[in-house]
N, C-alpha and C positions, 0 to 999 in steps of 0.2 A: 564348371571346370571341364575340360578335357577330358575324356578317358583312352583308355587302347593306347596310350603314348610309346612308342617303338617298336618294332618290326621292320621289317623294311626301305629305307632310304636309297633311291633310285637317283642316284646324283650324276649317272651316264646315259639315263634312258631317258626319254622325252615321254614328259606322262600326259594322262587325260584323267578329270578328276570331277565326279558326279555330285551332288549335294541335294537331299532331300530331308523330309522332318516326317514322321507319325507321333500325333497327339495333336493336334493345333483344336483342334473343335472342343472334344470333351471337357467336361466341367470337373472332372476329377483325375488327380496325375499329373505326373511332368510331360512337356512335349520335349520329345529326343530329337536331336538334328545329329547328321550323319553326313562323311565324306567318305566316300569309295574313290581309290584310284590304283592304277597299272599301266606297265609303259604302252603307248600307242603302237609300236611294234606288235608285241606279245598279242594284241587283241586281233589286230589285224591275221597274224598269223595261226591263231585257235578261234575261229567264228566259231565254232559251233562248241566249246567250254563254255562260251558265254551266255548261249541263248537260255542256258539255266536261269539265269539272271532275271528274274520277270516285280513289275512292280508289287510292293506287297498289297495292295488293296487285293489285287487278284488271288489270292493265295488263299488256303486255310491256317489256322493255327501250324498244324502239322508240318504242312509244305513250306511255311515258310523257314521251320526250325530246319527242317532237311536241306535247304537251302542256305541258309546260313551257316549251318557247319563247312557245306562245300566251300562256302567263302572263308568262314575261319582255316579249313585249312590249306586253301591257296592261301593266304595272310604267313601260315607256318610255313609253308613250303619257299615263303621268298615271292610269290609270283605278282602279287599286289599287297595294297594294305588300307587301312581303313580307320578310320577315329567317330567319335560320339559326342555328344555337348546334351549333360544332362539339365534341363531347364526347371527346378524346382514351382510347385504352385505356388509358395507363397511370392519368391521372384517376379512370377508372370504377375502376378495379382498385387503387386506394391508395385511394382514399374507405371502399372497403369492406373490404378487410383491415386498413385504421385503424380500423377504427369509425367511422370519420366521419362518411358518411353510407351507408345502402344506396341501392338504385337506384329505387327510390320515392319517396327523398325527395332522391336526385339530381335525379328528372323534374322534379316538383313546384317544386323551386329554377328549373332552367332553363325550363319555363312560365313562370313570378311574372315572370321577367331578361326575356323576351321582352314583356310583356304592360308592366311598367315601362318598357321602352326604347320600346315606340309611345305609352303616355301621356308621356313624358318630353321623345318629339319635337314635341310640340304635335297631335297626333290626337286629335279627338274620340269615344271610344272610349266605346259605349255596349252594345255585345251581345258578349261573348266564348262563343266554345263550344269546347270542350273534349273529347276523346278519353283515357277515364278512365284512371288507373293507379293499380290498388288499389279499395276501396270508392268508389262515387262519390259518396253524399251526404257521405261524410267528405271529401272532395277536395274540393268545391264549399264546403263550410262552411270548408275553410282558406283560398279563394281569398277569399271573402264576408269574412274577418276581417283578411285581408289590405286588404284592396282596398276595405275599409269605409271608407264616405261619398263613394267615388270615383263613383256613379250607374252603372254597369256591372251589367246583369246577369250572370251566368255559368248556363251549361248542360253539366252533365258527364254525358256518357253512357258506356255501353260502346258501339263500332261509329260513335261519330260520325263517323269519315270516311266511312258509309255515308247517311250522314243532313244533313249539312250541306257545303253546297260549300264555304264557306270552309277549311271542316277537310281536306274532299276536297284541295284547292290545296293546302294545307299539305303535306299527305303527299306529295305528286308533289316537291314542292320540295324535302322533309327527301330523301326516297328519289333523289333525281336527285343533289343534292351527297353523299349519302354514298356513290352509285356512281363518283359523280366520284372521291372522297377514295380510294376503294382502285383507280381504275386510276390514279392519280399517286403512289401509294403510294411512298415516296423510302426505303428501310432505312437506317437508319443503318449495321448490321451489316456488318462487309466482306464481301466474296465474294457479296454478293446481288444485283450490278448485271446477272444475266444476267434474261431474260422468266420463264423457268422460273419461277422464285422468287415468281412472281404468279400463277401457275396453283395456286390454291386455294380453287375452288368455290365458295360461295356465303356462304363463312362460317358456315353453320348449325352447331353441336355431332353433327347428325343427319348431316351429307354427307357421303359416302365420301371425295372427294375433301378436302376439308377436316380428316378425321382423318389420311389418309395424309399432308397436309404437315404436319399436328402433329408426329407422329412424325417425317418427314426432318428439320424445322427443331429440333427438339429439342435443345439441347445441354447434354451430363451436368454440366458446370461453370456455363457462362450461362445455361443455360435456353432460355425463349423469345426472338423477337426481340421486339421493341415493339411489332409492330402488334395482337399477339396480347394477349387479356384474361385476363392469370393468375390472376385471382380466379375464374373462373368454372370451375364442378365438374368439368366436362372434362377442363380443364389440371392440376386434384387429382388425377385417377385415374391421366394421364400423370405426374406428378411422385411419386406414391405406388406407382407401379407397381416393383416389385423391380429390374424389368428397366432402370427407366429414373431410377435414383438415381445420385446422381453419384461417383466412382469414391471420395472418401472423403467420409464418414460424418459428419467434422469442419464439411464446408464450409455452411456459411447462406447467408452473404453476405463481400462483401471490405470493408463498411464499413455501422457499426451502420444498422438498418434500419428501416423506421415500426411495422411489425407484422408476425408472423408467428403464421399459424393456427396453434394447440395442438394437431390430432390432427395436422400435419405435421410430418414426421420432421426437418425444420430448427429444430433446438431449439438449437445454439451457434453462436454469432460465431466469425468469423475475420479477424484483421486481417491483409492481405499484407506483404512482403518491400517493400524499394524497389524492384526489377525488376517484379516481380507488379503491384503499384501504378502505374508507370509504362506497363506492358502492356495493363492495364484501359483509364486514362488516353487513351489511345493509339486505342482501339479508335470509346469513342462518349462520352470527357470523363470526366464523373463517371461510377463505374461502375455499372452494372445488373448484377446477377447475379440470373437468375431472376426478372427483373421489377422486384424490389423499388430502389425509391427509394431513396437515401442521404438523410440529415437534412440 
């Protein structure tokens, strides 16, 4: 879903409008995608308001909050405006053990939703640019066929938020609310309401801390808890590891499931007991075992 929906509606000024994402790697979290835009005037005429504007990779935690306020309140003051698309793990992690979609063509969707929802508000949207995922003239020629007769150019590069402030904006925005997103992190899973239980790292696949919570929160029946992204190779080598299958051999899931990878060792269904069922039930509604979605 969309968030930040209203502020601003530029329906005289001719805008330019940035799109970037923070989260795509880590194995735990949502990835946020973000659209920054303001009229092509306005920029041209304050170069130097904008040079604030720097991609968030480069940043500290700190500098980017100081930074983003600057932009929340050009957003209050009128001068630009900006939206969010928050990408839940379980989303990212059913799209692609379904085949649904991979994560390329996750991105790509959530670009198009952002870029439709500013032309939709009545913005006059004339320059989009783009921070590529995948080849980028194939990326640019899907938005171009998309987006054909709408008068928008588009500009896909690799590093635009090194090259384009609006793109720059973007990424401080995606990367501010998906740091927001995991220190409000709510578990559904009982027994996790202590701080502990959010002490893990940085979410990289790479960080020590972040594999060590892999392994505590591991559980040989449930699995992962939610916040965590099951589909991603990580949480395979955790789940295929001898050490860390679950005590029988039988168990998949406690109710049929959307997909399960073929070289994983969860090749049969198991339907529970009315206790079993009830207990699941109980824990977090419909059940999750191991991530996987019931039908």
């Amino acid at each position: 879903m969309i968030e930040e929906e209203g502020g601003k509606v530029f329906k005289d000024k001719q805008c330019c409008l940035g799109i970037d994402e923070a989260g795509r790697g880590p194995v735990l979290g949502p990835m946020v995608y973000a659209c920054c835009y303001w009229p092509i005037e306005f920029q041209d005429a304050n170069p130097e308001l904008f040079k604030a504007y720097v991609d968030s990779k480069k940043t500290t935690e700190k500098e980017r909050e100081g930074i983003y306020k600057k932009i929340a309140a050009g957003r209050d003051e009128g001068l630009l405006n900006y939206k969010y698309f928050n990408l839940d793990p379980n989303v990212l992690s059913n799209d692609q053990l379904g085949n649904v979609r991979n994560l390329n063509e996750i991105s790509h969707d959530t670009a198009i939703a952002l870029i439709e929802a500013t032309i939709k508000e009545g913005t006059d949207l004339k320059e989009v640019y783009v921070d590529t995922v995948g080849p980028p003239d194939k990326y640019k020629k899907k938005l171009e066929n998309y987006f054909a007769g709408s008068g928008i150019s588009f500009v896909v590069e690799s590093k635009a938020d090194d090259s384009y402030r609006c793109v720059s904006a973007a990424s401080i925005v995606a990367k501010f609310h998906r740091d927001a997103f995991l220190k409000n992190w709510e578990f559904v899973e009982p027994g996790f309401k202590d701080p502990s239980h959010k002490v893990f790292g940085c979410g990289y696949p790479g960080d020590d801390i972040t594999k060590e919570w892999l392994k505590e929160h591991y559980d040989k029946v449930f699995g992962f808890p939610t916040i965590v992204r099951f589909s991603w190779s990580t949480c395979d080598r955790f789940i295929n590891d001898q050490k860390m299958k679950p005590d029988s051999e039988k168990i998949s899931c406690y109710f049929p499931c959307q997909k399960i990878k073929k070289e994983s060792f969860l090749t049969e269904s198991y339907m529970p007991n009315t206790d079993e069922k009830k207990a699941l039930e109980d824990i977090s509604g419909p059940a999750r075992v191991l991530g996987l979605q019931p039908f």
